[in-house]
N, C-alpha and C positions, 0 to 999 in steps of 0.2 A: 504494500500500500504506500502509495507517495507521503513523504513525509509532509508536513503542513509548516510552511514558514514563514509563514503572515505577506507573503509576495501576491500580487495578482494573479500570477498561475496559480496559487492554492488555493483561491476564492473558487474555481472553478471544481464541481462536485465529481469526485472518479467514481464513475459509476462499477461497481460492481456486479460483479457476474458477467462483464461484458469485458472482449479483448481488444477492442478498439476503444479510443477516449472520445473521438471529436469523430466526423465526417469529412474527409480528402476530398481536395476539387476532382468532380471528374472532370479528365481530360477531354472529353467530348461535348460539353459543355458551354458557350460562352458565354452566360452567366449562372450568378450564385448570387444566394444570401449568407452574408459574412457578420459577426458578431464581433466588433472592434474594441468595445469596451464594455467591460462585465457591468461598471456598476451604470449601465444604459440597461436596466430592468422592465423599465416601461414600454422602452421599443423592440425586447426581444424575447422572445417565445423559445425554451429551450425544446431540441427535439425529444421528443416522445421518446424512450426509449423498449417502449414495450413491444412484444412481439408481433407485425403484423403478417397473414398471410393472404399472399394476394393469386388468385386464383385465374387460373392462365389457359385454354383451351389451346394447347401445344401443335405446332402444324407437322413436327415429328419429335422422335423421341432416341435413335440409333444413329449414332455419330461415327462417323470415319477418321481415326485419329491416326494422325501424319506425321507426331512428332515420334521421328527412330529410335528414342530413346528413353521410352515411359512405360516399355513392354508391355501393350495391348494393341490389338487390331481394331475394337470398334467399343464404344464406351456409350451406357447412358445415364442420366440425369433427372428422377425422377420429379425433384427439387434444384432451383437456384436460388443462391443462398444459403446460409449455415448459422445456426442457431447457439453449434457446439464455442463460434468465437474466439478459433483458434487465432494466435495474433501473429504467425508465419504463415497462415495458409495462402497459397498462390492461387487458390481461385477467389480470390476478393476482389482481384483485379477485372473480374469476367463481369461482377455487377455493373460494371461503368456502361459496358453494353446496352445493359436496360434502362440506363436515364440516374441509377442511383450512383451513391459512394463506396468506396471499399471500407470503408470506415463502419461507422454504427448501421451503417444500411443494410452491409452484408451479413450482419449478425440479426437484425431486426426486422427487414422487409423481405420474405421468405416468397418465393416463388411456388407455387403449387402447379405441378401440372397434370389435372385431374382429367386426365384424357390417355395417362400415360399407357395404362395396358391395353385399349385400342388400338392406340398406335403401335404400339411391339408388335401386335395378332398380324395384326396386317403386315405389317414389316417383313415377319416370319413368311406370311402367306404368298410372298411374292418370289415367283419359282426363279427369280434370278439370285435368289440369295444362295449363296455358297457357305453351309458354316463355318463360322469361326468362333473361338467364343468371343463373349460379351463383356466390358468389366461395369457392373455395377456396384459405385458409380466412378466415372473417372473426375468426378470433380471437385462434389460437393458432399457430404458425408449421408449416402441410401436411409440410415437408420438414424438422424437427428430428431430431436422430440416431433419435430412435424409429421412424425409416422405415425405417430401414438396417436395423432388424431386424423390423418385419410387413409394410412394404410397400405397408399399405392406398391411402397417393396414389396411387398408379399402378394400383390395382386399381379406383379411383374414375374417375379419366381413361380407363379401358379401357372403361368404363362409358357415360360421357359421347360417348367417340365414337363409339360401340356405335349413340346414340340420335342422335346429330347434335346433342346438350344443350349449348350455349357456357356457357366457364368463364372466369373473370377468378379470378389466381391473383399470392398478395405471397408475397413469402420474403427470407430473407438468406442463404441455405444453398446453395453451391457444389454440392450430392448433388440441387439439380435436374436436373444433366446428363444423371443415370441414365436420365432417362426423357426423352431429347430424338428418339428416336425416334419416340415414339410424339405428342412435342408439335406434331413438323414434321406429320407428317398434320393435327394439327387443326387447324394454322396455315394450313396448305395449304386449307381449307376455313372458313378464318376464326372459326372456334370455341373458339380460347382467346388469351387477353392478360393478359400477366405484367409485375409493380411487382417490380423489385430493390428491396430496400430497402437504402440505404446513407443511414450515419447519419457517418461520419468517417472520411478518409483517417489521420487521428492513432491508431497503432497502440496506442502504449500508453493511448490513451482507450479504446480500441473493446475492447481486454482486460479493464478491468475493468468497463465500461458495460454489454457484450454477450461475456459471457466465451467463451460456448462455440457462437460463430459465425465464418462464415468472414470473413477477412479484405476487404477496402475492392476489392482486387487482385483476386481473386478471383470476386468479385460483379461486377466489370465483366468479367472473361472472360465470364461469366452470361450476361451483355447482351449481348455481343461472339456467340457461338457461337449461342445461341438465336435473334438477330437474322439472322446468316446462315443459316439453317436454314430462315429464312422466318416465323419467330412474331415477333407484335408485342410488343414491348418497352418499358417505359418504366422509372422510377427514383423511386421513392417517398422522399423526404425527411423522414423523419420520427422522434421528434420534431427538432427545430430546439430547442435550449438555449441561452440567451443564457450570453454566457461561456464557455459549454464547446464547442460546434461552429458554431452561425450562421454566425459567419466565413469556414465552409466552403462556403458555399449554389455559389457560383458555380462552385468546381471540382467539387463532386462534378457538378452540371449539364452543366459543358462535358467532361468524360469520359465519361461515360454518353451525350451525343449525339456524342461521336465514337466510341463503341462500340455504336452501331446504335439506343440509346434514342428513340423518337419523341414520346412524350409523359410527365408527371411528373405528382407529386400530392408535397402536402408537409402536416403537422401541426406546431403548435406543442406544445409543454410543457405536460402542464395532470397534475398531483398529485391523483386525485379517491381519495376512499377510502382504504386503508390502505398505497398506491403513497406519501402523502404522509410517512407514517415512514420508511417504506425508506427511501424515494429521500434523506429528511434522514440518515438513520443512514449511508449510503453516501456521498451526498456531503461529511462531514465528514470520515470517517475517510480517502477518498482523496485530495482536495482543500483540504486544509484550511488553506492559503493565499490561497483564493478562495471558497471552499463559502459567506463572508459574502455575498459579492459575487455570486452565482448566484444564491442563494436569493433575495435581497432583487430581482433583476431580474424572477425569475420572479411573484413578489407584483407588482410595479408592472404587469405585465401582464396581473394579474387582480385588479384593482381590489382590491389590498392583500391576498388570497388567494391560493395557489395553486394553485388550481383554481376551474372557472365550469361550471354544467351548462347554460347556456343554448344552444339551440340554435342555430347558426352562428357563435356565440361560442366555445364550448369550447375548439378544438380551433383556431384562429385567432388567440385570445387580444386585448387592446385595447392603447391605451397607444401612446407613444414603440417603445418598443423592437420589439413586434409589427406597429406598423405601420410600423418600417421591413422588419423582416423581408420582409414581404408585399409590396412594394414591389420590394423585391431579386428577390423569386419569380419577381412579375409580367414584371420589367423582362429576368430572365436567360429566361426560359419564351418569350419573343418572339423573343429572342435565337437560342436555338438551337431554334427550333421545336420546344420541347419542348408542342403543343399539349394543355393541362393536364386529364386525368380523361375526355376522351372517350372513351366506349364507342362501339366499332365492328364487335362481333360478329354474326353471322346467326344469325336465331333461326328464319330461314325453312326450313333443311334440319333440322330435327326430326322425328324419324320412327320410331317405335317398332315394333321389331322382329316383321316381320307384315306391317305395313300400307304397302299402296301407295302410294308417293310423291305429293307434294301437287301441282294442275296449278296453284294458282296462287298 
């Protein structure tokens, strides 16, 4: 929590439960309403910061993803938007799209698109699709509290196994349980593989990094219950922040493969877009004993920037510090056979409802 130091920046209320402080201009944008002076109360209306969800009749829902280096073929997005708040995630940037901020926008004005398992059927039903799997979601987190009240994941999943369609699925949210009925069947026929993502056993990190996610504990029950269940399991590492979790690589590793985890996948750090104010305006006010000492790690790993768009760079980062990271990855990933990013789904039992099973 920022300390309070009778300055104008600590007049301004840090909201909690939230990972964004303010709203970023979007860049697509040429105007905005700006708030110059706090004690101008009369002329300004703080935004709302409650959660709204705005309900969106989707004109599709299966994505063609291009970038060589996020290992999936085709991604969708049941939800834009994220509730969870995370103050690195790089789809914050993607709200600027829709008119909003990557700020309190993308934690707060939630995209709903309640059309979504429509649009899959149909997707699926169209004989030029070739399978691949699917990753739900490649963006924004499938199972965020907005599930709990439309449902659409599991309405996508009913879908999926409907056609024998394999899914590759990331979350941090404990509310995948809900549907572990229905994930053993596709487990059972090797049709889906799920990334926990755990980013810090450090509880009071993980409250104000990823405010409104389940805990560290929690996420390995994930792994634990889903594993026995018979779905393939692994523990996504990401991002890795010098100074604030790296130091973790090895335990959240060796719990996650004592909780049934088989394989891993890990990101470094990288601040592209307007992620690079937040994440400065956050790590100052919460950290600010170290927030010098962070920041300046994450530039040395990107050639004096905090962020690199170059492919297989990005997202691996260079440098001392990144390549011991990587190091660490490689050395504990052997260790516990967390064999890294392998896709192992069947794409042979595909089969659109109607049509005779394939003889070969």
């Amino acid at each position: 929590m920022p300390e309070q130091n009778g300055d104008e920046e600590s007049l301004v209320q840090y909201h909690k439960g939230r990972g964004a402080q303010f709203n970023t201009k979007n860049r697509f944008l040429k105007h905005e309403i700006v708030k110059e002076h706090v004690e101008g109360i009369d002329e300004w209306i703080d935004p709302d910061v409650a959660t709204q969800y705005i309900i969106q009749e989707a004109k599709g829902i299966v994505n063609k993803v291009d970038s060589p280096d996020v290992g999936m073929w085709y991604s969708m997005n049941p939800y834009q938007g994220c509730e969870h708040g995370c103050i690195y995630c790089y789809a914050r940037n993607s709200h600027e799209y829709l008119g909003y901020s990557a700020g309190l926008d993308f934690e707060r004005k939630i995209i709903v698109k309640k059309n979504a398992p429509q649009l899959l059927r149909k997707f699926l039903m169209n004989p030029k699709w070739q399978c691949l799997p699917i990753s739900l979601s490649g963006n924004t987190d499938c199972y965020q509290p907005a599930e709990r009240k439309f449902g659409i994941t599991r309405q996508l999943l009913e879908v999926c196994n409907e056609f024998n369609q394999p899914v590759g699925m990331i979350t941090k949210n404990a509310a995948i349980l809900r549907d572990k009925d229905l994930l053993a069947k596709m487990g059972a026929k090797k049709l889906v593989s799920i990334l926990v993502s755990i980013t810090s056993f450090e509880e009071d990190l993980r409250q104000v990094m990823e405010p409104r996610t389940t805990t560290a504990k929690q996420r390995l029950r994930v792994i634990k219950e889903l594993s026995d269940a018979g779905v393939r399991m692994g523990v996504m590492l990401g991002p890795m922040i010098p100074g604030l979790n790296e130091h973790e690589m090895q335990r959240i590793m060796k719990a996650a493969y004592e909780n049934g985890a088989t394989f891993s996948a890990y990101t470094f750090i990288r601040l592209n877009g307007a992620i690079k104010l937040i994440f400065h305006d956050w790590l100052y006010k919460n950290f600010p004993d170290r927030a010098d000492k962070v920041w300046h790690l994450i530039e040395a790993s990107h050639d004096g920037q905090v962020n690199d768009s170059r492919w297989g760079v990005r997202m691996r980062g260079e440098g001392n510090i990144a390549q011991l990271v990587a190091q660490q990855y490689a050395r504990y990933t052997k260790k516990y056979g967390l064999n890294a990013e392998r896709w192992e789904l069947d794409t042979t039992k595909f089969m659109r409802p109607g049509e005779q099973g394939r003889l070969f």
